[in-house]
C-alpha positions, -999 to 999 in steps of 0.1 A, spaced: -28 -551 294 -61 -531 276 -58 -509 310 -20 -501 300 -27 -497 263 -59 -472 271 -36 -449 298 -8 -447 271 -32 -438 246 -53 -408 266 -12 -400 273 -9 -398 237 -39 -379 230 -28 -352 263 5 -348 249 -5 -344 213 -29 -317 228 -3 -298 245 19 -301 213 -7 -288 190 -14 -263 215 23 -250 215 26 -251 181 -8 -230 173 9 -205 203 44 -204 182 30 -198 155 5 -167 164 37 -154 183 60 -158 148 48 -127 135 55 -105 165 93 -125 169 100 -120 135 91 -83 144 116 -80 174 141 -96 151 139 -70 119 142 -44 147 169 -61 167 187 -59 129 179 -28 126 194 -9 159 221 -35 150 230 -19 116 225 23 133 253 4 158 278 -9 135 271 24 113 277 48 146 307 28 154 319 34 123 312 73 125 329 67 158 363 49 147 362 77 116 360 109 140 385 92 164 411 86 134 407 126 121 413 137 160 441 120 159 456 131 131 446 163 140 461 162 175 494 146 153 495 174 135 495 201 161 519 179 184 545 182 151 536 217 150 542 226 187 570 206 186 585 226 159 578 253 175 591 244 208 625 233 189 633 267 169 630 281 207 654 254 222 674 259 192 678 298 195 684 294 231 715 273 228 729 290 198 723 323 220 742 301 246 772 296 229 771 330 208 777 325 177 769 356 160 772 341 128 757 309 133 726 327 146 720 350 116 719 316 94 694 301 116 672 331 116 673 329 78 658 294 74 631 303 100 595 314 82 581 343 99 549 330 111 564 302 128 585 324 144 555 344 154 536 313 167 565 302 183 559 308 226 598 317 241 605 323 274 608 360 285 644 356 292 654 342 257 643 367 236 652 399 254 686 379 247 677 374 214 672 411 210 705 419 234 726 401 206 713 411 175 716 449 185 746 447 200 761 430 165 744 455 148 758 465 113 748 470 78 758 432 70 724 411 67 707 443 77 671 430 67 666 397 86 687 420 116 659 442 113 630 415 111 637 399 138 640 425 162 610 438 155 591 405 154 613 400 188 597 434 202 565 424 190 568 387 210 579 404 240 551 405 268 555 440 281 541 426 316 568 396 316 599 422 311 620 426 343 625 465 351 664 463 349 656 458 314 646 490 311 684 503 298 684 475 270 652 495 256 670 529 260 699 514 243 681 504 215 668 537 208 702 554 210 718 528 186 690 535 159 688 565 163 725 570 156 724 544 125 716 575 104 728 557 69 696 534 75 670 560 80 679 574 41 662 537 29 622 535 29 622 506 42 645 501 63 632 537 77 597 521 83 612 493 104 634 516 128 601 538 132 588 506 146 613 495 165 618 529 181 577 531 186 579 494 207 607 506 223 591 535 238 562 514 248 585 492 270 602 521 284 568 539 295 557 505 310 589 498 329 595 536 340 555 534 354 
């Protein structure tokens, strides 16, 4: 029984050394843990700060990229819209949708080739005194949109045409500025036809 008691006690005393002994090793390693956490906490917090750089620089790009879809899209509409209005040629219903476009956006607005040299077809060959200014605007601005090297040569008439009819719309060329705008119009003109003719 003594023999029992005396190997439970040295088990005692090995055990309690090995316990002592890992508790004075936790404890000299606390400081350096405590260490790794503060720094852990640290990278933590640059994380949860970049992420929320992150989600703020996502959220402008996509209002940003919301925007300039509702832009294009506008865009892209007013030159669906003067296509099929040119389609079903309504003279009249054109001129009013000319009005209620702005200038710029017109100007920012990418059209194929084919509509606005239709564009410019109709609004010459309607040509009269009636709404003279936007009739005026908008050919220009049409010339001006108009890539010389997109234009088919058969085209090359329509610019000739234009000339002749301005030129013989004398009554306009007695107002300043309507004078200003024909000089244009016949100056763009004359670029296309040197282009086509070459």
């Amino acid at each position: 029984m003594d023999k029992i008691q005396n190997i439970v006690n040295e088990m005692q005393k090995i055990d309690s050394a090995r316990i002592l002994t890992k508790i004075q090793t936790t404890e000299q390693l606390l400081p350096s843990i405590n260490q790794i956490i503060l720094e852990k906490q640290k990278m933590l917090n640059e994380l949860k700060q970049n992420q929320m750089n992150l989600n703020s620089f996502i959220e402008q790009l996509n209002t940003q990229n919301s925007s300039i879809q509702i832009k294009d899209s506008k865009h892209r509409s007013i030159a669906l819209d003067i296509e099929e209005i040119l389609l079903i040629n309504n003279h009249a219903l054109l001129l009013a949708y000319l009005q209620s476009i702005p200038v710029d956006i017109f100007c920012q607005t990418t059209f194929k080739t084919e509509v606005l040299l239709s564009l410019l077809t109709f609004l010459v060959s309607n040509l009269s005194t009636e709404l003279i200014e936007i009739k005026l605007s908008f050919i220009l601005l049409t010339l001006k949109n108009l890539n010389i090297k997109k234009v088919p040569k058969p085209y090359l008439s329509l610019f000739k045409d234009i000339q002749q009819t301005f030129l013989s719309f004398k009554e306009m060329l007695y107002y300043e500025n309507y004078y200003k705008a024909i000089m244009w119009i016949l100056y763009l003109c004359e670029d296309m036809i040197e282009a086509l003719q070459n």
